[in-house]
C-alpha positions in Angstrom: 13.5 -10.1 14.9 17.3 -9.6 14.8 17.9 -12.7 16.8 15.9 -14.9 14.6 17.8 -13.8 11.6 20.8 -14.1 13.0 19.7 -17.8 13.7 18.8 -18.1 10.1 15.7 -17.3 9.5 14.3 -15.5 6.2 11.2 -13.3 6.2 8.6 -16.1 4.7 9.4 -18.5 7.6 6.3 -18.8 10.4 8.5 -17.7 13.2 9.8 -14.5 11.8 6.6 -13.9 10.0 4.4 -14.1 13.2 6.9 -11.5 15.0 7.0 -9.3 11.6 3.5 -9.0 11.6 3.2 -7.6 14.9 5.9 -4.9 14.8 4.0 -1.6 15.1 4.6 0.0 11.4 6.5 3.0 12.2 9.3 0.8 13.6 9.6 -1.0 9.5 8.6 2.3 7.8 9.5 5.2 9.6 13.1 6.8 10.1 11.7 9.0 12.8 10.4 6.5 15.2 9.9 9.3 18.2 6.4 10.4 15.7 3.3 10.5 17.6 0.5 8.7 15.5 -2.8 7.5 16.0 -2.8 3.8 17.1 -4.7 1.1 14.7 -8.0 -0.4 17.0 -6.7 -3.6 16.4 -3.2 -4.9 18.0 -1.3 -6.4 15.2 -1.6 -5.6 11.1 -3.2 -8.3 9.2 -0.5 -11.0 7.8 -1.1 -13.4 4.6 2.4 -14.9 4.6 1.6 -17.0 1.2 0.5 -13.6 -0.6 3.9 -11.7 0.8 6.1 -14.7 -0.5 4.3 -14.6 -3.8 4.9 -11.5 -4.7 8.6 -10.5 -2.6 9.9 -13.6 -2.8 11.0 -16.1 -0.1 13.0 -13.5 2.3 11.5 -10.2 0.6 13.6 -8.3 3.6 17.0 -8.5 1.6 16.0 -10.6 -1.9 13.1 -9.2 -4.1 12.2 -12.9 -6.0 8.6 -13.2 -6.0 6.5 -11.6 -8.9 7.6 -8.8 -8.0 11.1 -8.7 -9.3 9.9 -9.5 -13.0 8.0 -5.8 -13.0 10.2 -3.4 -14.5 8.3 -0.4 -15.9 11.1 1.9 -16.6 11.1 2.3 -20.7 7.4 3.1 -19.7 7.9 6.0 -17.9 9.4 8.5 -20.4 5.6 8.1 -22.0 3.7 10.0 -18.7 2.2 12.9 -19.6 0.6 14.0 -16.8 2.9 16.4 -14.1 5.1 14.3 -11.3 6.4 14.5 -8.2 8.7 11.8 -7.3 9.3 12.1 -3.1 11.9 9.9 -1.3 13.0 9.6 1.7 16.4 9.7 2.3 16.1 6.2 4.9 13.4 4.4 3.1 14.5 1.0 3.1 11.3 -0.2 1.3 11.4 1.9 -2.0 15.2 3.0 -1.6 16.3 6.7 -2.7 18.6 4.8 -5.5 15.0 3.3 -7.0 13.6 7.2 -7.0 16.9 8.8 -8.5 15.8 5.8 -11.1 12.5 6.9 -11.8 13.5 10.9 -12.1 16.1 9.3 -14.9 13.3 8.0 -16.8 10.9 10.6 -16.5 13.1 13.8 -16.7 10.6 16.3 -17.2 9.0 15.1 -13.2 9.8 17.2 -9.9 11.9 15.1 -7.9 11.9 15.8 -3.7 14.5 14.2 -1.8 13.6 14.8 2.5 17.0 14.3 4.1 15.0 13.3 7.4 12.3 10.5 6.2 11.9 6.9 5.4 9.1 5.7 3.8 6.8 8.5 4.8 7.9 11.6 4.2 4.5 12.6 4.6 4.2 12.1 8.2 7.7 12.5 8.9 8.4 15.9 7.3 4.7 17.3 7.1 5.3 20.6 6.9 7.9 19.9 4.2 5.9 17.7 2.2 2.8 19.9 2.0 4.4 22.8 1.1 5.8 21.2 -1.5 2.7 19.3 -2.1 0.8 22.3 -2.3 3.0 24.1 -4.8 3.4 21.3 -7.0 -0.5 21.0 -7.0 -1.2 24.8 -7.6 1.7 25.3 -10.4 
């Protein structure tokens, strides 16, 4: 994938898309790529580049320009009432740690969780981490 980049190529072009699309997830997602997970049955994720570029943008990877950028939901957040946990992982370079400090801003009175070890699944990354906390959070 690197070397297509560094021949130009942006995330919505066929080339890149077609080798994106068949990187095993933990390798995009994961910090901790040594994780031992159960494999999918079929051999590459399901790909609708036109969908992807609709919504991220033309190279989603480093420009957010599709429908997505024009979602901003941030005034909206002080009016949650319900409890919140906000987890990030400190290597998630999907929703970044900067975007969760942004969200524990805006919603002041939510439990924010920050795992020093994670990407973008603190969850399977830090389990026993994440479901203690989980678990507390729930029973409070």
């Amino acid at each position: 994938m690197d070397s297509l980049r560094a021949l130009g190529y942006v995330s919505s072009d066929k080339a890149l898309a077609a080798v994106y699309g068949s990187f095993p997830t933990k390798y995009i997602y994961y910090h901790n790529t040594k994780l031992k997970q159960n494999l999918p049955k079929t051999e590459h994720r399901g790909w609708v580049n036109d969908v992807y570029v609709a919504i991220i943008g033309r190279d989603g990877d480093f420009d957010v320009s599709g429908s997505m950028i024009h979602q901003d939901y941030r005034k909206e957040l002080k009016n949650i009432k319900a409890k919140t946990l906000i987890v990030a992982g400190r290597y998630d370079g999907v929703s970044t740690p900067e975007f969760a400090i942004q969200y524990k801003i805006f919603m002041p009175k939510a439990q924010f969780e920050m795992f020093e070890n994670s990407g973008h699944n603190p969850y399977l990354e830090e389990p026993e981490k994440f479901f203690k906390i989980f678990n507390t959070f729930l029973n409070e």
